[in-house]
N, C-alpha and C positions, 0 to 999 in steps of 0.2 A: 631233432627230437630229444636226443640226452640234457642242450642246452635251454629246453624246453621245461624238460624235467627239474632239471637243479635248478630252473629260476622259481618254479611253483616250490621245492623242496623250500629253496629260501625265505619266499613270503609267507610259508607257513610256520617255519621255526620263527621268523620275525615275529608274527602275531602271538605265536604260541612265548614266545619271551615278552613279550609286551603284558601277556594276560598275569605271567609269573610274577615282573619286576614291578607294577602297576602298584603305586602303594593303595591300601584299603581304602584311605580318606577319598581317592580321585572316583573310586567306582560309584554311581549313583544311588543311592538310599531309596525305597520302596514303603510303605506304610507301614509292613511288616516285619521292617529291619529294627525296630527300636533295640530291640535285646542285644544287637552288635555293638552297639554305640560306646557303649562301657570299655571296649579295650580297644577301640578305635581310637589312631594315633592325633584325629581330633574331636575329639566326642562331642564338643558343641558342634562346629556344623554337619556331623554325622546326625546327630539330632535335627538341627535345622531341617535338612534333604527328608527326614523323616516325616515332620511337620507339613512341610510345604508337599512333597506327597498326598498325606493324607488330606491335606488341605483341599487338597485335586479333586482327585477322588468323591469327596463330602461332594462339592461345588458337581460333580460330574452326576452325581445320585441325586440329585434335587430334577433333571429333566428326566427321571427314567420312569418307566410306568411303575406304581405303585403296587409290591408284591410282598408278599410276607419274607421272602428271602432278600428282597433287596431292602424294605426295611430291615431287617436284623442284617444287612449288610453294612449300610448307611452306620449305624448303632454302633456296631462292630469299628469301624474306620474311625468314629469317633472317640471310642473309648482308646483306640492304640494312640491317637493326635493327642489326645488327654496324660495318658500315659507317657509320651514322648516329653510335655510339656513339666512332668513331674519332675522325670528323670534328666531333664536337663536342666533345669529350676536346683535337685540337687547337686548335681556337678556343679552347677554355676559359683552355689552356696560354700562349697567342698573347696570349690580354688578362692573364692575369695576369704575363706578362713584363713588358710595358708598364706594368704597375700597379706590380709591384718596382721597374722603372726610378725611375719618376715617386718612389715615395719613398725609394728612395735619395739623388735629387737634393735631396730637403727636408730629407733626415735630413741629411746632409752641411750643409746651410744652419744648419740648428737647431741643430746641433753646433757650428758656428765662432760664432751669436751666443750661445750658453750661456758660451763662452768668454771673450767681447768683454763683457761683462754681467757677469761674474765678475770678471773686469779692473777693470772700473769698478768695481763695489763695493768689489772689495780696496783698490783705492785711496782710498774715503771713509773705509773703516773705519780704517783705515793714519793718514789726516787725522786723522780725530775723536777716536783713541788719542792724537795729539803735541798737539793743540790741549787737549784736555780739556772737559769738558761745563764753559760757562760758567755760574756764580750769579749772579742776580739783582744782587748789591751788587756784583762784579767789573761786570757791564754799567753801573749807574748812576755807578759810582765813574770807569770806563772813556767816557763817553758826555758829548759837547759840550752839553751841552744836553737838553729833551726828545724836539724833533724828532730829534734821532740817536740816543736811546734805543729810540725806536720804530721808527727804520728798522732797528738792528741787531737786535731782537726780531722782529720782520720777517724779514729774513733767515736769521737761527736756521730758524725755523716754515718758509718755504719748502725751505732745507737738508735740513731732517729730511722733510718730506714729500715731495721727489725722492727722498731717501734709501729710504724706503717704496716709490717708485713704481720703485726700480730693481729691490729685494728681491720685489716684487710680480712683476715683470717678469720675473725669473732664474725665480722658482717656477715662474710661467705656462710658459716655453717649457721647461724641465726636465719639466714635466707632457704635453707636445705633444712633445716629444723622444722619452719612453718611448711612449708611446700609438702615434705613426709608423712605431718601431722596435718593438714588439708586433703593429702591425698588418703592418707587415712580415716576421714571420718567421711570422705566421700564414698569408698567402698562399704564403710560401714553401713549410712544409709542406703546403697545399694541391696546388701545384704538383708535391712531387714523388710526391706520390699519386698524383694524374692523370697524371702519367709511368708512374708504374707500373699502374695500368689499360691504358693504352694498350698497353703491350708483352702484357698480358693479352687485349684484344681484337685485335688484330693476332695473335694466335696461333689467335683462335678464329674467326676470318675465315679465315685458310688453312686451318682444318681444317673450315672449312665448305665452301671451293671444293672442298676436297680430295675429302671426303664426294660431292658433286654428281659429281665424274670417276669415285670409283669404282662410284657409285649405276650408273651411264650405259656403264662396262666392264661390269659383273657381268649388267646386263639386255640390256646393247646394244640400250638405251630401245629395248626389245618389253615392249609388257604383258603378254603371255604368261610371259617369262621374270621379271617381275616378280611373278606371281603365283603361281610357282614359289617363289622364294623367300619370299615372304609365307608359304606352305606349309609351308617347309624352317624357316623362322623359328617359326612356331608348333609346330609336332612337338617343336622345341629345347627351347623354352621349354614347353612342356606337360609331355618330360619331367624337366626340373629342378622343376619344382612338386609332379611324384609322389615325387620324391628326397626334397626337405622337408618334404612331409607326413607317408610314413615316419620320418622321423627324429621325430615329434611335432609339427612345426610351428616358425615362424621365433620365433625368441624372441633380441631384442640382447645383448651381453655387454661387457662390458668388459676392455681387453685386461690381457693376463694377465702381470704383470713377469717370469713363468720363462719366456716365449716366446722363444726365440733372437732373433736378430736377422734380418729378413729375413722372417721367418714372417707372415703376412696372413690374418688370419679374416675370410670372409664377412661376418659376424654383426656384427663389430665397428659398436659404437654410433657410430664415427667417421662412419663412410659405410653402414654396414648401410640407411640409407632410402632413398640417393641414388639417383634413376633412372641405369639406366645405356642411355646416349646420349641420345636421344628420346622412347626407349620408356616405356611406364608400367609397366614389371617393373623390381627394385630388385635392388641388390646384394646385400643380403641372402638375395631369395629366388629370383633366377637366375646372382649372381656368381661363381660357381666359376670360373669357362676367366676372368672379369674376374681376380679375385685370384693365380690359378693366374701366370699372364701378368705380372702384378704383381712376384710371387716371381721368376719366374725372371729376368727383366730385370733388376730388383736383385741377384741373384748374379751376373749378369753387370757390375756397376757403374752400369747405366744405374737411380739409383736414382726408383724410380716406387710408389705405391698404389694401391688397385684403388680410390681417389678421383680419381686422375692421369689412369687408364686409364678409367674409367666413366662420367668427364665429355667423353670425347673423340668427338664424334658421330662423324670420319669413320671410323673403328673399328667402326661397327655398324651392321645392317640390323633395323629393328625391335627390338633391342633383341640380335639376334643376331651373335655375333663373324665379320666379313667375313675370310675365308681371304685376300682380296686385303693385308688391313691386319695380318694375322699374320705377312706375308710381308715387309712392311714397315718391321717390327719388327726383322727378322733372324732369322726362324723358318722354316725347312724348308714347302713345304708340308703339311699335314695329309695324313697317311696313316690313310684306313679298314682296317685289317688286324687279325686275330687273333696273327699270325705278331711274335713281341717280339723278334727277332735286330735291328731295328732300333735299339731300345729297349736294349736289351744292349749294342751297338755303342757306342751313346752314353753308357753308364752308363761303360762301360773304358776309353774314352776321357776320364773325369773332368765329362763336360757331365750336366746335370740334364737332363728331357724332362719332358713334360705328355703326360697320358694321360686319355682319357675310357673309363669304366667303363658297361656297358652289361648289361641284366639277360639277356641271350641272347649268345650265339656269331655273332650274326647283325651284319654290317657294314651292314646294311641300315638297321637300328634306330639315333635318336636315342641317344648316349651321357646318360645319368642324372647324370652330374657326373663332373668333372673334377680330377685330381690332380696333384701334381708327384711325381715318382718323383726321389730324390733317390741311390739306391745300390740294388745287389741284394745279397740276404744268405740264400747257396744259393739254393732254390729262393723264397725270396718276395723282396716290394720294401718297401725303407722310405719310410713317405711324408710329406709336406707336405701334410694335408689342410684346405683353406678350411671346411671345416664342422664336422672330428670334432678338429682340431688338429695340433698337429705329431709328428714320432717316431711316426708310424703304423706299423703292419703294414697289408701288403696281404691274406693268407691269413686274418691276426684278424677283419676290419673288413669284406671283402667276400669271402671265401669262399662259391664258386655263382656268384661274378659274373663277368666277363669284360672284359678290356682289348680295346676293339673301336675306340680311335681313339688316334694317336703322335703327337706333334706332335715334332720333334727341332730343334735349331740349328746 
């Protein structure tokens, strides 16, 4: 028994010194470790562990039942990945200044002894041009004796082989010159890559917070009103799928050089796959109000694509355009109406609108897709259609159907 004891004594002091001596970098990183990273003895891949964590995590919430706390989980995982990617983007940025510095200082060194080495050479070659390559019988004819024949043959052979050793010497650091100044402008362009990711995740960090505030107005974190919208998000998107299976199904295209400027197809092979927000429905076959949105911000100057708009999570609930982030745009709230005098108002006034097109008179019902109404012309509209293309008729294209939702600005 005692020998029993002292062997359990030992593999626990062993563990317990392993958990002590264990440096920080070996211990695994967790979503919510980014804050450590900074004094971690390796802070890039203390970051990495971080990333690829959350990376997890993300991938592991995409199969879980769809709850108001697991989305603001999901949310949450995303914005610490985003965060992670910030703050490793700046340490990256941090060490590779210091690394520029460092060889700017050698490149500047290298550069004045290329100089100082080019000096001295010029000046042998300079010599050995006025002296002239001595002859044999010049030296015997020239020389006291044997012993001073041999010393100045001697001397020669030394000459020439410093002379060697200085040409040897210029090539060498001429070779260490460029190589320093090559590795340096290859950091540099690294650098300013990594600058410009960082102004990319810093963007999508705010519109991750952003998304989180308006997730939390729109339910006023109830899961009732959570699952309300869950509801209103599926009806949406169930009925843009019956829009494109009428039409025969999603099929990509290629955009089309007579398309005005400004005009945006769904389809288009640019983004036609891109999920839009989070969701797993694509531009392709739910982006109408994405592209619609697209267009008209672009005639407004603010120029964007339904790639600009489709990547931007906090814009969408499930995959469905948040009336809060429509509003935020600079868009009217969304009016459910039959009644187009609103729509009219805006057409006289010279403004485009977005209209969603609905297989009944009924405001009640999910709109089937979404148009930009760009003029009236008597009784019909001309339109910007993300699906059927641009220079639409309204009366041609959906005669039977009904304008059941306005979006104005």
């Amino acid at each position: 028994m005692p020998c029993m004891r002292i062997s359990v004594l030992v593999v626990v002091t062993s563990f317990l010194m392993l958990l002590i001596f264990t440096p920080t970098s070996a211990l695994a990183k967790s979503c919510g470790d980014g804050d450590s990273c900074a004094s971690d003895s390796d802070p890039h891949s203390c970051y990495q562990q971080v990333k690829d964590d959350c990376e997890s995590r993300l991938s592991a919430a995409k199969s879980q039942e769809k709850t108001l706390k697991s989305q603001l989980d999901y949310i949450d995982a995303q914005t610490r990945l985003t965060q992670a990617k910030i703050d490793d983007t700046n340490y990256q940025i941090t060490k590779l200044e210091t690394e520029i510095t460092d060889l700017s200082g050698r490149i500047t060194k290298l550069s004045a002894n290329v100089d100082s080495i080019s000096e001295l050479l010029l000046v042998r070659i300079t010599q050995t041009y006025k002296q002239g390559e001595p002859s044999i019988l010049d030296l015997i004819f020239s020389s006291h004796g044997f012993a001073d024949l041999l010393e100045r043959m001697k001397y020669i052979q030394v000459a020439q082989a410093n002379d060697k050793k200085v040409l040897y010497q210029l090539q060498a650091t001429k070779a260490a010159y460029h190589d320093q100044k090559t590795d340096k402008e290859t950091r540099q362009a690294q650098e300013e890559k990594l600058k410009k990711d960082l102004v990319v995740y810093q963007t999508q960090l705010a519109d991750q917070k952003k998304a989180k505030q308006q997730l939390l107005a729109a339910t006023q974190g109830d899961e009732s009103n959570y699952e309300k919208l869950i509801a209103q998000a599926e009806a949406q998107l169930a009925a843009f799928r019956s829009f494109v299976q009428s039409q025969g199904g999603l099929t990509l295209i290629n955009a089309d050089p007579s398309w005005p400027a400004g005009y945006f197809s769904q389809r288009d092979v640019r983004w036609g796959n891109m999920a839009i927000g989070n969701s797993r429905y694509s531009i392709g076959l739910a982006g109408c109000l994405v592209s619609s949105v697209a267009m008209v911000l672009t005639h407004r100057g603010n120029s964007q694509t339904p790639a600009t708009i489709g990547s931007n999570d906090s814009y969408f609930f499930d995959g469905d355009f948040l009336w809060s982030a429509l509003t935020s745009l600079g868009f009217n709230s969304p009016s459910r109406t039959t009644n187009t005098s609103t729509l009219d108002n805006a057409l006289s006034a010279g403004k485009w609108a977005i209209v969603g097109i609905g297989y009944t008179s009924s405001t009640y019902a999910q709109p089937f897709h979404f148009v930009v109404v760009t003029s009236k012309n008597g009784d019909d509209y001309n339109l910007l259609d993300p699906w059927k293309g641009p220079n639409v008729s309204f009366k041609s294209n959906y005669s039977g159907n009904y304008i059941t939702e306005i979006i104005t600005y």
